[in-house]
Jmol script that loads the backbone (N, CA, C; Angstrom):
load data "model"
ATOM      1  N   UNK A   1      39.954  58.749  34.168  1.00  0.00           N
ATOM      2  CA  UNK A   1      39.652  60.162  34.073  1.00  0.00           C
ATOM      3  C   UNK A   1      40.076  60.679  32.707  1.00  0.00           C
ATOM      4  N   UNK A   2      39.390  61.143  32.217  1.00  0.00           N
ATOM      5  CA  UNK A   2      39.528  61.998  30.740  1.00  0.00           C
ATOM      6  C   UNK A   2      40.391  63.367  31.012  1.00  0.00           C
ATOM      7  N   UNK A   3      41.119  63.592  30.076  1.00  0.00           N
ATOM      8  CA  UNK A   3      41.726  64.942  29.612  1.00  0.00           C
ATOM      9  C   UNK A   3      40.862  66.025  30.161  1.00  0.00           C
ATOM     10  N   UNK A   4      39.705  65.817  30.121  1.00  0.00           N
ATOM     11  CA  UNK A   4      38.773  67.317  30.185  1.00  0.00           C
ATOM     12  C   UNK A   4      38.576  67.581  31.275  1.00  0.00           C
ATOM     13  N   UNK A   5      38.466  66.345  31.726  1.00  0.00           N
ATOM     14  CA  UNK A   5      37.833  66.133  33.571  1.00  0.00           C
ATOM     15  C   UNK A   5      39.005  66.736  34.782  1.00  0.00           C
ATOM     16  N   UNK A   6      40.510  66.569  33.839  1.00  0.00           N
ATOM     17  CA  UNK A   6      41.204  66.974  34.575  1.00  0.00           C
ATOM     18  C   UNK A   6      41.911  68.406  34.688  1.00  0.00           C
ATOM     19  N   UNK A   7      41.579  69.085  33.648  1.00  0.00           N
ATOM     20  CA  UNK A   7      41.907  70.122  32.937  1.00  0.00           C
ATOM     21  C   UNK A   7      40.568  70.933  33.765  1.00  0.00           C
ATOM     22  N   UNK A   8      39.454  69.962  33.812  1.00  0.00           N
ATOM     23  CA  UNK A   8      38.149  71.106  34.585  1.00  0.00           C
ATOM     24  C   UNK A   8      38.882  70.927  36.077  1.00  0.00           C
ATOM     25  N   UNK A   9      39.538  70.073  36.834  1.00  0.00           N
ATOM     26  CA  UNK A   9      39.987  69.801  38.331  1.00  0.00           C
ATOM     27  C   UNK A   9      41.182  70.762  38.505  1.00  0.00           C
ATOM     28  N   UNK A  10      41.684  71.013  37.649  1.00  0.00           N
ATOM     29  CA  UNK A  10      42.743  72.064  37.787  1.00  0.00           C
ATOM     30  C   UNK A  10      42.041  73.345  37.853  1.00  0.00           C
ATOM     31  N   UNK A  11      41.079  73.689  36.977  1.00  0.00           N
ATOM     32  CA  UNK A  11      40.683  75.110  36.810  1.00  0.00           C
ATOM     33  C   UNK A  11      39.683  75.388  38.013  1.00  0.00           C
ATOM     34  N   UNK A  12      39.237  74.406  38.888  1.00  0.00           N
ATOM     35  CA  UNK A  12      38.700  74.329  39.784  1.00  0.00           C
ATOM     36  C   UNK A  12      39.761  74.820  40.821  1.00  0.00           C
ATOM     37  N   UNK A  13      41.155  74.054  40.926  1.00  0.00           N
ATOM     38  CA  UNK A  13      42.089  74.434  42.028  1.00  0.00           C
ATOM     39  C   UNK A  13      42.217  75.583  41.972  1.00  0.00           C
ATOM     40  N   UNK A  14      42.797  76.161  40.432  1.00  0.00           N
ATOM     41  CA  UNK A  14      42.891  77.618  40.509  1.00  0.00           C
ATOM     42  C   UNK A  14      42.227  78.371  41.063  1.00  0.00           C
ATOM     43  N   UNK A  15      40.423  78.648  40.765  1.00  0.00           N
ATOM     44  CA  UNK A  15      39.756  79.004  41.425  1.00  0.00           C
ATOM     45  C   UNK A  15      39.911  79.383  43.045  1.00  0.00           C
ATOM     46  N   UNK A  16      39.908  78.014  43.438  1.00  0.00           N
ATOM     47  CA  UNK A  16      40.013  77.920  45.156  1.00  0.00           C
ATOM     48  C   UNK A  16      41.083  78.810  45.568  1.00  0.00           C
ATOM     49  N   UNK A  17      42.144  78.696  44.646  1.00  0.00           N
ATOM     50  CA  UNK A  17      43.492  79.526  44.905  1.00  0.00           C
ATOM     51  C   UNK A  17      43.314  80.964  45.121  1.00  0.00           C
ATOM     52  N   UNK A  18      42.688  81.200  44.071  1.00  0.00           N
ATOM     53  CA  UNK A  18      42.557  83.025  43.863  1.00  0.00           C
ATOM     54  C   UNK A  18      41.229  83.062  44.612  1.00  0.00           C
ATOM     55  N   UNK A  19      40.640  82.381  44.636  1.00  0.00           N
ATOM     56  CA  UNK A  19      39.086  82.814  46.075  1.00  0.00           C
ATOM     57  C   UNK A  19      40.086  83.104  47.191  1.00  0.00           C
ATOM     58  N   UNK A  20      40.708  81.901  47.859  1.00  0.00           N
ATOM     59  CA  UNK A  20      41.619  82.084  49.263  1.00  0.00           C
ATOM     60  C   UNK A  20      42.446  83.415  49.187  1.00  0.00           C
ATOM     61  N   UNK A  21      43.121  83.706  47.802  1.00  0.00           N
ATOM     62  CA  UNK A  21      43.766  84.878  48.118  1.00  0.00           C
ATOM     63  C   UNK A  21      42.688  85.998  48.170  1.00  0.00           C
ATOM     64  N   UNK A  22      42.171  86.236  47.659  1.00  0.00           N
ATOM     65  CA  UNK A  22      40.808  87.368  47.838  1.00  0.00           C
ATOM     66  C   UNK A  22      40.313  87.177  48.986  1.00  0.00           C
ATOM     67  N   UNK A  23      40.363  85.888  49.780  1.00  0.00           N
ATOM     68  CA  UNK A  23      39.701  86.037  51.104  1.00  0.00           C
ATOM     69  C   UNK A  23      40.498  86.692  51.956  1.00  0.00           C
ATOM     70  N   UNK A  24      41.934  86.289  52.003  1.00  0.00           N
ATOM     71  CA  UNK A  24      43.036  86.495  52.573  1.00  0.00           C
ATOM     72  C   UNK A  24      43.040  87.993  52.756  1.00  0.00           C
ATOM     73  N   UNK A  25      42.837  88.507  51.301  1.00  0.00           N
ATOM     74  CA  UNK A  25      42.697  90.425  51.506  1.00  0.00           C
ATOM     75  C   UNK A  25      41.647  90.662  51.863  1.00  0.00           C
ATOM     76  N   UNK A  26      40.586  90.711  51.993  1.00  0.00           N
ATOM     77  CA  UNK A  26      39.605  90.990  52.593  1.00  0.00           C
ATOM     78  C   UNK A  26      39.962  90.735  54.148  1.00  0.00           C
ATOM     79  N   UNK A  27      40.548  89.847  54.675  1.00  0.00           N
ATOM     80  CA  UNK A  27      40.546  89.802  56.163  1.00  0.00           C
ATOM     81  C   UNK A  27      42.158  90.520  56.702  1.00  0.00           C
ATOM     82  N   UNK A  28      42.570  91.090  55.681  1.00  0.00           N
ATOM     83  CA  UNK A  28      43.394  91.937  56.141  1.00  0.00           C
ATOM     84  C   UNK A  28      42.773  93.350  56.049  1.00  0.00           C
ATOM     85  N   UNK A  29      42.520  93.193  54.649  1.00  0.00           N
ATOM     86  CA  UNK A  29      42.057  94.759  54.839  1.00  0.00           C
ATOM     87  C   UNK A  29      40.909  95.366  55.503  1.00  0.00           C
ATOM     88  N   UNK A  30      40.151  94.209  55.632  1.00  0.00           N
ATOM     89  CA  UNK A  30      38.900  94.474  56.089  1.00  0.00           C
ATOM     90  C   UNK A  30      37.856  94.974  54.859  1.00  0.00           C
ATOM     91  N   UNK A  31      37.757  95.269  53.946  1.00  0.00           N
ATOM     92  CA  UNK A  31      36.648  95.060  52.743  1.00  0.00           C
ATOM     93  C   UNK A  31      37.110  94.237  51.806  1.00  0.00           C
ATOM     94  N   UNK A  32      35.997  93.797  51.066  1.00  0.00           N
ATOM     95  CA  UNK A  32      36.067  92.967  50.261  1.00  0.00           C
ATOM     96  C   UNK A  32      36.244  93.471  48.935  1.00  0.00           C
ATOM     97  N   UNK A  33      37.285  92.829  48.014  1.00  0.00           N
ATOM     98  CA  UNK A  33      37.469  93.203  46.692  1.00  0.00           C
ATOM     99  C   UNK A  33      37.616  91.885  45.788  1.00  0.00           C
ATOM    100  N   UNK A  34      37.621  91.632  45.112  1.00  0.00           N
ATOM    101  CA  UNK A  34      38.118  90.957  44.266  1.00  0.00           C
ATOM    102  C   UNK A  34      38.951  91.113  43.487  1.00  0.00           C
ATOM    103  N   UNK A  35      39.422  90.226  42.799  1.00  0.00           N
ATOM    104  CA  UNK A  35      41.075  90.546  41.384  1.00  0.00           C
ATOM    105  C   UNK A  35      40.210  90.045  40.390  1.00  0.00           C
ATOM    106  N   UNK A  36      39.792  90.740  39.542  1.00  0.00           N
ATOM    107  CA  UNK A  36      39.413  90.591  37.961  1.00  0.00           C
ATOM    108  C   UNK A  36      40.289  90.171  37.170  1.00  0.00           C
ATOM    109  N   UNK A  37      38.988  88.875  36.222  1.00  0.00           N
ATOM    110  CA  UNK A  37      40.192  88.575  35.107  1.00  0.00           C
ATOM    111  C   UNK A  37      41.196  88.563  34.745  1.00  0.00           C
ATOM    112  N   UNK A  38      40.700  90.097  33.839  1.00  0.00           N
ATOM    113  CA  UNK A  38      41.684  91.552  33.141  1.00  0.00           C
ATOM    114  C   UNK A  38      42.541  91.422  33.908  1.00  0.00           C
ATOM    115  N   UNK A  39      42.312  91.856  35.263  1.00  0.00           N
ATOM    116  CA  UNK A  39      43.541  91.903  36.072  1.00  0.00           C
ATOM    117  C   UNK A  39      44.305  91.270  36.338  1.00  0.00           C
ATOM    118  N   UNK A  40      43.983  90.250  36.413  1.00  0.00           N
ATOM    119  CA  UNK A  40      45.182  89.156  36.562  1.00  0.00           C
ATOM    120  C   UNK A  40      46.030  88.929  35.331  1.00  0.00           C
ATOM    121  N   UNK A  41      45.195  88.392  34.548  1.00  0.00           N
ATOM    122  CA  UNK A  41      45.870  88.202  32.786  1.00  0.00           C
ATOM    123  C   UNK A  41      46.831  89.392  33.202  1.00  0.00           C
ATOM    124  N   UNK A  42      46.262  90.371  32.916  1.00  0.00           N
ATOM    125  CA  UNK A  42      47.331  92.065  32.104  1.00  0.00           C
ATOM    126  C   UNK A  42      48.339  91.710  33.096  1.00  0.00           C
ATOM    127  N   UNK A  43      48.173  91.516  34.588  1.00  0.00           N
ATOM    128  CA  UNK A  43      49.956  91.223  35.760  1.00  0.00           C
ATOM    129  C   UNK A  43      50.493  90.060  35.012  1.00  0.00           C
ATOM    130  N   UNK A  44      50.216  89.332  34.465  1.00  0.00           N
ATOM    131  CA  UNK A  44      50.850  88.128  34.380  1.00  0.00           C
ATOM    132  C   UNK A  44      51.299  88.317  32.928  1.00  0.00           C
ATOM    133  N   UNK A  45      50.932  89.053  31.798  1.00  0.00           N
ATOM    134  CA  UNK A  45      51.161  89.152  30.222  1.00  0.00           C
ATOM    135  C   UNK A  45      50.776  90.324  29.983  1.00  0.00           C
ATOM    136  N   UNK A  46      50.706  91.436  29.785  1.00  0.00           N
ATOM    137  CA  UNK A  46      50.148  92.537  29.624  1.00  0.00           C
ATOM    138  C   UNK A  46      50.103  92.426  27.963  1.00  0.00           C
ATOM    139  N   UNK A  47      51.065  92.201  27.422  1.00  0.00           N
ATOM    140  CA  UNK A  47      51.306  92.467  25.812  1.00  0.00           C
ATOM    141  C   UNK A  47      50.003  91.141  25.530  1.00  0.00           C
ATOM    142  N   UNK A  48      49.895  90.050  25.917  1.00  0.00           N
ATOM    143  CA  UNK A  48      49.170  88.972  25.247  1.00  0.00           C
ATOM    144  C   UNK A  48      47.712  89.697  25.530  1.00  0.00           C
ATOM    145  N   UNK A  49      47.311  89.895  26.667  1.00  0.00           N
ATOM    146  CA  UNK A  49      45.671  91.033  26.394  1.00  0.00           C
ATOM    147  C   UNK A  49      45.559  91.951  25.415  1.00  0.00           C
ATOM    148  N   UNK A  50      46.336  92.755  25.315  1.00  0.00           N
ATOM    149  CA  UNK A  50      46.437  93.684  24.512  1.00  0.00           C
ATOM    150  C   UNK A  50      46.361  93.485  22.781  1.00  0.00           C
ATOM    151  N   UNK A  51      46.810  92.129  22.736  1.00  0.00           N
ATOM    152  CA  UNK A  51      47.213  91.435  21.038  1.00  0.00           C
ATOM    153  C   UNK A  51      45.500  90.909  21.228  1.00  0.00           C
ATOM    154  N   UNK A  52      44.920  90.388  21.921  1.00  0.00           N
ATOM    155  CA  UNK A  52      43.264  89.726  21.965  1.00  0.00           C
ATOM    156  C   UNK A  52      42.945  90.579  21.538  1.00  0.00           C
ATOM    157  N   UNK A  53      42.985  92.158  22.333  1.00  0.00           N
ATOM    158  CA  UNK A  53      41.690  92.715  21.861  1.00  0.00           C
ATOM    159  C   UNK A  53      42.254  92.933  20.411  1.00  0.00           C
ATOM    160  N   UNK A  54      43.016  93.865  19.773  1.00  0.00           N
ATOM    161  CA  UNK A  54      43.529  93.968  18.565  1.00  0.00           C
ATOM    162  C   UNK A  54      43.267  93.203  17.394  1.00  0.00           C
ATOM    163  N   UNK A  55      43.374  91.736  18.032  1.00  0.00           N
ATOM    164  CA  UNK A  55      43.212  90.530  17.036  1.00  0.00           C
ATOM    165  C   UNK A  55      41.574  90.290  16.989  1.00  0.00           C
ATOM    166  N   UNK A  56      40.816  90.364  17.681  1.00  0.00           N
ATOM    167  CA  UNK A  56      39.487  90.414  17.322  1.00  0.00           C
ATOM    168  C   UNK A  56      38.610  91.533  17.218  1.00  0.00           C
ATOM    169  N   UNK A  57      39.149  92.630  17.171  1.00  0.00           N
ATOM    170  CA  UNK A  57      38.760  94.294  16.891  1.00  0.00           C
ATOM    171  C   UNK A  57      38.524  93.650  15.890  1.00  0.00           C
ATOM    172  N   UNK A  58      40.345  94.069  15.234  1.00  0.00           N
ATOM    173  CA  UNK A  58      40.336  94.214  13.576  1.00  0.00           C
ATOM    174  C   UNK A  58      40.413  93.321  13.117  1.00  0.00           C
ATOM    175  N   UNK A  59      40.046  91.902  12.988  1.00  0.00           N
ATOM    176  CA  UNK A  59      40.622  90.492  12.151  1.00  0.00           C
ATOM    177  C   UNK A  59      39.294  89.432  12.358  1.00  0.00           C
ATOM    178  N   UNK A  60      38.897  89.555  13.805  1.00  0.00           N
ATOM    179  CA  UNK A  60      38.146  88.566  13.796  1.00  0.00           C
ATOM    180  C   UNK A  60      36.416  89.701  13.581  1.00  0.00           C
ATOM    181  N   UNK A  61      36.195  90.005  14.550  1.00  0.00           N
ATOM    182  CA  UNK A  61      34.474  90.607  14.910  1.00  0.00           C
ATOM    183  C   UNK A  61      34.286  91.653  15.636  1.00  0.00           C
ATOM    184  N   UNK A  62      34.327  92.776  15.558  1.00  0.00           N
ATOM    185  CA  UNK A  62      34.541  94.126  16.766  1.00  0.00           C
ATOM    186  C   UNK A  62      33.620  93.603  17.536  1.00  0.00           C
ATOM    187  N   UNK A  63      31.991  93.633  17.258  1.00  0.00           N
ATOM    188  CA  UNK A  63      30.956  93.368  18.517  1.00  0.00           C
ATOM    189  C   UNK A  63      31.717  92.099  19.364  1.00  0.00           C
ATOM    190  N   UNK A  64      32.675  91.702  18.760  1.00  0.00           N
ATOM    191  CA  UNK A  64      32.829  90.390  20.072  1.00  0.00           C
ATOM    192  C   UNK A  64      33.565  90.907  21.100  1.00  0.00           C
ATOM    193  N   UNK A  65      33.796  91.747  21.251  1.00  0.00           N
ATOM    194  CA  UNK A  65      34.924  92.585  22.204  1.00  0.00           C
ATOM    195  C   UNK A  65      34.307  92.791  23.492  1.00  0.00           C
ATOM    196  N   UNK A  66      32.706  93.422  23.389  1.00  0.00           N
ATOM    197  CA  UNK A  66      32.375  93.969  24.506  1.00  0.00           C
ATOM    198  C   UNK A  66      32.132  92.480  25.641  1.00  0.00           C
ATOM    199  N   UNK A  67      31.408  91.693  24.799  1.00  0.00           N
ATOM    200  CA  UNK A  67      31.301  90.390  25.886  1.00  0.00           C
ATOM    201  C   UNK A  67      32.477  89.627  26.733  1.00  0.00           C
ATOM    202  N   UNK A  68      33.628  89.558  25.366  1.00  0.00           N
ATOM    203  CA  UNK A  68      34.616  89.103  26.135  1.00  0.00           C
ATOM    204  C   UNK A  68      34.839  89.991  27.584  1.00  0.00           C
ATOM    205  N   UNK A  69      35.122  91.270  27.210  1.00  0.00           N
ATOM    206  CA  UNK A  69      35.403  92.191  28.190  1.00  0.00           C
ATOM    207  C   UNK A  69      34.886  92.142  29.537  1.00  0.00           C
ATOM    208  N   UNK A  70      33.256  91.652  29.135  1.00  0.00           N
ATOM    209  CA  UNK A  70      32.140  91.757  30.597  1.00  0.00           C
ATOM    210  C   UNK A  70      33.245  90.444  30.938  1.00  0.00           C
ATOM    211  N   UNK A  71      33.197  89.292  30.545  1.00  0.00           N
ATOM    212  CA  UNK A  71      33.730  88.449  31.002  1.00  0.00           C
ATOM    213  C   UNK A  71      35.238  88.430  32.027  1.00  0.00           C
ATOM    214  N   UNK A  72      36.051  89.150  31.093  1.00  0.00           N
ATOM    215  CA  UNK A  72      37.257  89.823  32.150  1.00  0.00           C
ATOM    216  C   UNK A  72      36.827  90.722  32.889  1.00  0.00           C
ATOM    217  N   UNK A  73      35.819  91.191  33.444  1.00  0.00           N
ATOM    218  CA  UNK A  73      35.980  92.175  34.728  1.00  0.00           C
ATOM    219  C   UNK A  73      35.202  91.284  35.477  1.00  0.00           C
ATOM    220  N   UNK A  74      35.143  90.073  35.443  1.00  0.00           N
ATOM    221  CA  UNK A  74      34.379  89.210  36.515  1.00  0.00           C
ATOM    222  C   UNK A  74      34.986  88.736  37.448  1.00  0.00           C
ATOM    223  N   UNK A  75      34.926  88.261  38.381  1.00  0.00           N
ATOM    224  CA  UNK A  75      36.058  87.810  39.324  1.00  0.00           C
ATOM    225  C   UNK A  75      37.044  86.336  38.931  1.00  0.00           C
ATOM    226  N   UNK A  76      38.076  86.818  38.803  1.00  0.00           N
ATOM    227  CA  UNK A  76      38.850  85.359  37.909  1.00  0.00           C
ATOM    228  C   UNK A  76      38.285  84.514  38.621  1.00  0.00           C
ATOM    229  N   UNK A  77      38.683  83.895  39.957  1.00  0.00           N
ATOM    230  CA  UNK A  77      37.920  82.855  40.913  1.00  0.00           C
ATOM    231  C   UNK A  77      36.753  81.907  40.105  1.00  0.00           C
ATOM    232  N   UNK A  78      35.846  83.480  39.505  1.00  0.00           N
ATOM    233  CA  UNK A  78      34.304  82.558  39.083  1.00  0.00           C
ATOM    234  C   UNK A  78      34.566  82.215  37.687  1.00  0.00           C
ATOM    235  N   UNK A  79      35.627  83.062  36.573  1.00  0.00           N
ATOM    236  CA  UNK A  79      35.804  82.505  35.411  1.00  0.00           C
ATOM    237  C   UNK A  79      36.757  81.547  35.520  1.00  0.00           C
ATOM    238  N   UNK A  80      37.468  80.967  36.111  1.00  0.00           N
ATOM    239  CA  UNK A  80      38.096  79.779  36.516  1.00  0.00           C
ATOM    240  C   UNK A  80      36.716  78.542  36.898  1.00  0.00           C
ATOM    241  N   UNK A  81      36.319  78.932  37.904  1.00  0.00           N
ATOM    242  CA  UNK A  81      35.277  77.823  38.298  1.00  0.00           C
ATOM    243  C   UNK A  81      34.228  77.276  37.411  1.00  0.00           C
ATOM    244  N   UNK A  82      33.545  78.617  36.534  1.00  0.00           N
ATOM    245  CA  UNK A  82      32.794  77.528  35.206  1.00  0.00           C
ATOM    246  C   UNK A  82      32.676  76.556  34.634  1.00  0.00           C
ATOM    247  N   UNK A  83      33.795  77.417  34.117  1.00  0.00           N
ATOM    248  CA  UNK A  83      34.262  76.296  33.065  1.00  0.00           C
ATOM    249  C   UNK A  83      34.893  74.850  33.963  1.00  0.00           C
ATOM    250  N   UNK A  84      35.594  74.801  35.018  1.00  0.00           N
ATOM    251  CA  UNK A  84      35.947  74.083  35.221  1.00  0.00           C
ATOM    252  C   UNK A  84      34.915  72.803  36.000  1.00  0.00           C
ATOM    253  N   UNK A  85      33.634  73.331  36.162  1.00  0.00           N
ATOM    254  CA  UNK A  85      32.755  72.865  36.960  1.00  0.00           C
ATOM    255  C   UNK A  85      31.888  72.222  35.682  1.00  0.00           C
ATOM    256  N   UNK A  86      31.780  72.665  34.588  1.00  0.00           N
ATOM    257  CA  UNK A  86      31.577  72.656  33.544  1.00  0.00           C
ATOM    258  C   UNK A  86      31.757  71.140  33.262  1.00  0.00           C
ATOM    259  N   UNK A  87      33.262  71.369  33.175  1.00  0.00           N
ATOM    260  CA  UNK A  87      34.249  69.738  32.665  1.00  0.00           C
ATOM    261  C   UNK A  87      34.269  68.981  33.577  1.00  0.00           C
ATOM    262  N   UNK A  88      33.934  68.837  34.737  1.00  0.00           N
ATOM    263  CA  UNK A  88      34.259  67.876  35.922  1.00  0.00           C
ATOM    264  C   UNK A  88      32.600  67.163  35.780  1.00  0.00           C
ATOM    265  N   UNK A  89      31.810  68.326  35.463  1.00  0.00           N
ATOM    266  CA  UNK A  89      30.245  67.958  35.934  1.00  0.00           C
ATOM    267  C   UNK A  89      29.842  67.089  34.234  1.00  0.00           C
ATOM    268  N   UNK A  90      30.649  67.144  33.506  1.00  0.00           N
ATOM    269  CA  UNK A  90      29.796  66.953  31.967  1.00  0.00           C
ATOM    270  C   UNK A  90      29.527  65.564  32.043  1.00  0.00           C
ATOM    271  N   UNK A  91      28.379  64.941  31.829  1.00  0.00           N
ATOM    272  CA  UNK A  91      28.140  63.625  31.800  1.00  0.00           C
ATOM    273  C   UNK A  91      28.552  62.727  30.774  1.00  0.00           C
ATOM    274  N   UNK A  92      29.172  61.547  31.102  1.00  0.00           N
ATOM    275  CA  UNK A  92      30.002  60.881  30.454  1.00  0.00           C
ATOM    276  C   UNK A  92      29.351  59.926  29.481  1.00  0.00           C
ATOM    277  N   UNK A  93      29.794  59.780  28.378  1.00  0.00           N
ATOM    278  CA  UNK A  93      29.107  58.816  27.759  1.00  0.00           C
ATOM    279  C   UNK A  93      29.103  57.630  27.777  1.00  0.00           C
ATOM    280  N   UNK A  94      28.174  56.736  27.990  1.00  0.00           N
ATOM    281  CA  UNK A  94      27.916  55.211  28.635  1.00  0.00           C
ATOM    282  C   UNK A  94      28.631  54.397  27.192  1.00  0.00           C
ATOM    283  N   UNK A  95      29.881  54.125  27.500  1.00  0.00           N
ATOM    284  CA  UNK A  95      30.574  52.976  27.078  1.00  0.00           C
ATOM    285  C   UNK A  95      29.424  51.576  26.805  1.00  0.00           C
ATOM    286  N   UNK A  96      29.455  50.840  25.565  1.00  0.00           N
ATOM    287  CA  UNK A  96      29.306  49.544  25.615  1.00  0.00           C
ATOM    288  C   UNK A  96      29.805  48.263  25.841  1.00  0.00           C
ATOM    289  N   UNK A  97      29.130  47.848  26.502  1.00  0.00           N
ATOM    290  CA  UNK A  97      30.259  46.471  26.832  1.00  0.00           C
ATOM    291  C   UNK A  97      29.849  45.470  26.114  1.00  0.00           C
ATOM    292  N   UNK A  98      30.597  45.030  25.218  1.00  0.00           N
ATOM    293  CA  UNK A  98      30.302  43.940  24.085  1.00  0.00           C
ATOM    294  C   UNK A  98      30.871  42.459  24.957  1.00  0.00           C
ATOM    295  N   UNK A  99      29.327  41.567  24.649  1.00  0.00           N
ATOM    296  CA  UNK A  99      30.266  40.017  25.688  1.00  0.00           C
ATOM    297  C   UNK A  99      30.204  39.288  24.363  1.00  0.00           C
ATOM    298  N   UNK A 100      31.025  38.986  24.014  1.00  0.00           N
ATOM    299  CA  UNK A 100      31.442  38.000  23.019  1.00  0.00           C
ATOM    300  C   UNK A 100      31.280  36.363  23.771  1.00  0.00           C
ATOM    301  N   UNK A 101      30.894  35.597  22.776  1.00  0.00           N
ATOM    302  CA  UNK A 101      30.753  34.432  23.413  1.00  0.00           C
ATOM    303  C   UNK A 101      29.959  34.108  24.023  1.00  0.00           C
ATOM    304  N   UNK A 102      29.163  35.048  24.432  1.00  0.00           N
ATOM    305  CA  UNK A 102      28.006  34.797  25.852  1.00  0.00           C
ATOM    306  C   UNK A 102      26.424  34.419  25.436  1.00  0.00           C
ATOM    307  N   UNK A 103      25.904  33.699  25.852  1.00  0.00           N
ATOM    308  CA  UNK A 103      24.342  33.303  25.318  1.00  0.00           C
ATOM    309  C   UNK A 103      23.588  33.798  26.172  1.00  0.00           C
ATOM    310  N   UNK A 104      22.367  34.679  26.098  1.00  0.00           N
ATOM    311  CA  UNK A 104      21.695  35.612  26.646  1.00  0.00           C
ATOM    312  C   UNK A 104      20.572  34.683  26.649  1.00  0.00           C
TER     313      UNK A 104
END
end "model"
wireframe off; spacefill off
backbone 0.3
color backbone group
């Protein structure tokens, strides 16, 4: 297993993690919500969101702001699962097998 493959199997667990907890509230509360991105990041680091947008306002590209953004109000669950479905699913490149010695 490659670095990537496992790094996509983790971001996959996560996923499952924060789906189950979103399911979990929904069957308590009885409607359905989700926890965004944003939302999660900002509970977990508030100052490190806050330095992104800042750092690519003014340093990197303002227009890049709004996409990222759509991206954080998506349901973490599904920006976890992408990418991670992404790296688990990427097709591997066919190794050669060199036979030394061998008469064809």
């Amino acid at each position: 297993m490659t670095v990537l493959r496992v790094i996509g199997w983790l971001l996959i667990a996560a996923a499952l993690i924060l789906l189950g907890r979103d399911l979990f509230d929904w069957y308590r509360s009885g409607h359905w919500t989700t926890s965004s991105a944003g939302k999660v990041w900002y509970d977990l680091a508030p100052g490190s969101l806050n330095l992104l947008q800042a750092i690519i306002e003014r340093h990197i590209w303002q227009p890049l702001w709004p996409p990222i953004l759509w991206i954080l109000l998506r349901p973490v669950w599904l920006v976890l699962a992408a990418p991670g479905l992404i790296l688990v699913l990427w097709p591997r490149a066919q190794r050669r097998h060199r036979h030394f010695g061998r008469l064809r």
